[in-house]
C-alpha positions in Angstrom: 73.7 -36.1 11.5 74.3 -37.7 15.0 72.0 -40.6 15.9 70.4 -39.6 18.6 67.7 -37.4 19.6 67.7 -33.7 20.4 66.7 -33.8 23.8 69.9 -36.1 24.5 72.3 -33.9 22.1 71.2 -30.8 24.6 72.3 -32.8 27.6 75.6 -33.7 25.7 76.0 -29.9 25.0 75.4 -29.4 28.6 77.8 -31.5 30.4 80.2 -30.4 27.5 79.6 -26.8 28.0 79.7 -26.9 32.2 83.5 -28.7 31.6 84.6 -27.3 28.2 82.7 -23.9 26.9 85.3 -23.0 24.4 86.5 -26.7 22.7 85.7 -27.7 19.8 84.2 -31.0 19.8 83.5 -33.4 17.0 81.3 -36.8 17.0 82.7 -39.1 15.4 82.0 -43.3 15.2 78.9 -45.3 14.5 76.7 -42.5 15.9 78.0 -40.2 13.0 78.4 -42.9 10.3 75.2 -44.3 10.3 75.6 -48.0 11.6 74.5 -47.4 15.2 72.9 -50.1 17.1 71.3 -50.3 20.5 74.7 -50.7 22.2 76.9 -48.4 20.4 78.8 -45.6 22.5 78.4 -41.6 21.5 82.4 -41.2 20.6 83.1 -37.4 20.9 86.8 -35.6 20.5 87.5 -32.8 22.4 90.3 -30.0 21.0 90.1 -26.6 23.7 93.6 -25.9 22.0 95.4 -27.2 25.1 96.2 -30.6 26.3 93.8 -31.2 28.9 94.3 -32.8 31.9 93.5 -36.7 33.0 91.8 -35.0 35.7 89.4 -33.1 33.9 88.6 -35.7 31.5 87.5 -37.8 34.6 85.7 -35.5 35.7 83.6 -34.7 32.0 83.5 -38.8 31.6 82.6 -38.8 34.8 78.9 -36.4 34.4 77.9 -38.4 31.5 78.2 -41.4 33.8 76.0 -40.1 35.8 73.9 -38.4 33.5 70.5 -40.1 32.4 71.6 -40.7 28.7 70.3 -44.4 28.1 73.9 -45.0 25.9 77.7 -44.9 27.0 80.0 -41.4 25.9 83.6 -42.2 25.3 85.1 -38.9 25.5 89.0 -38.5 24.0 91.0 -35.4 24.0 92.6 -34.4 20.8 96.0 -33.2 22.0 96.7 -37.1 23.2 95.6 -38.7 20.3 97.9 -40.5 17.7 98.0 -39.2 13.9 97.1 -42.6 12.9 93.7 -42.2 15.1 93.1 -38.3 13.8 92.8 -40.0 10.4 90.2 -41.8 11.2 88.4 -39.4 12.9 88.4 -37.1 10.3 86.8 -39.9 8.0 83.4 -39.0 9.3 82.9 -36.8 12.1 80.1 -34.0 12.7 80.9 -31.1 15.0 78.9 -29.8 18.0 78.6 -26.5 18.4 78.2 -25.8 21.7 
């Protein structure tokens, strides 16, 4: 389960689903493992089957900057991240559905 409460998970789905309606995204990190603190991030990997482009990550990293979510969203796409870091994901992730 993702630490953090629903009301902020349905703004997450928002923004996602405004930028990315079809992706697949997974949580992953201390939100998903169970060690979250006051300062720890919302780590979410997006895979729409298709690299996407540095301009529309700005743009979805971008909203939740400007969203009212009282904790920081690092937002990765899947098609530019190393094996190496896909291994770790896949350690512990929960998926959103959108």
């Amino acid at each position: 389960m993702i630490d953090i409460t629903p009301e902020q998970l349905d703004l997450v789905k928002s923004i996602l689903r405004h930028f990315v309606p079809t992706a697949k995204v997974i949580a992953f990190g201390s939100r998903v493992m169970g060690n979250t603190r006051d300062t720890s991030d919302l780590d979410l990997a997006i895979d729409d089957n298709r690299k996407l482009s540095l301009s529309e990550l700005g743009l979805i990293k971008e909203a939740f900057q400007e969203s009212d979510l009282s904790f920081r969203v690092d937002v990765i796409d899947w098609h530019r991240t190393s094996e190496e870091f896909k291994e770790i994901i896949n350690q512990g992730f929960e998926e959103i559905l959108l």
